[in-house]
LOSE-900216 format. One record per residue (C-alpha): z, x, y. Coordinates in steps of 0.5 Angstrom, whole numbers, plus 500, padded with zeros to 3 digits. Example, Ala and Ser with C-alpha at 12.3 -4.5 7.8 and 13.67 -1.06 7.14 Angstrom:
2
516525491/514527498/
! end
This chain:
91
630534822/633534829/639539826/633544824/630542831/637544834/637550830/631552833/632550839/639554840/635560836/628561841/634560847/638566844/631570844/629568851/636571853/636577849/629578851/631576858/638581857/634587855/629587861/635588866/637594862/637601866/633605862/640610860/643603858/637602855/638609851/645608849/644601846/639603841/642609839/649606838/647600834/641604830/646610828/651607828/657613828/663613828/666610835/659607836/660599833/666599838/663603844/657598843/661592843/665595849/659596854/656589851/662586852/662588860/657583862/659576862/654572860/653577854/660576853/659569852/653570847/658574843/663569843/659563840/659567833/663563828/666569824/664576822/658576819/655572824/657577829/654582826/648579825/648578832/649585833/642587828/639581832/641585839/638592836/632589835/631587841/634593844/628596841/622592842/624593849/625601850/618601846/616596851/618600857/615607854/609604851/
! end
């Protein structure tokens, strides 16, 4: 029970920060993010990577992942939010 609780807590923490990342996106940031990890092209995994990673605190986000799979789920989870927000901004 008190690892679900941890899980939980770490998840609702990474939501609040991601929430939080997001808000303090230029819209043209914004726009490159969500056009990067939605379409995913050639050379957009890598120039998404690059621009989050450029931002220490998403850096440090990033970093927590324990292996592949969940750096990418990160990543899809990251879409997400981008997404929400840029609906947010042009709703």
């Amino acid at each position: 029970m008190a690892a679900e609780r941890t899980r939980s807590d770490k998840g609702k923490k990474g939501d609040a920060f991601l929430k939080d990342y997001t808000s303090r996106l230029t819209d043209e940031h914004l726009r490159f993010l969500d056009m990067r990890l939605k379409h995913r092209l050639t050379g957009d995994m890598a120039e998404a990577i690059n621009f989050l990673s450029s931002s220490p605190d998403m850096d440090k986000h990033l970093s927590n992942s324990k292996g592949a799979d969940e750096f990418f789920d990160l990543l899809d989870v990251i879409q997400k939010q981008v997404e929400r927000e840029a609906r947010r901004r042009h709703s």
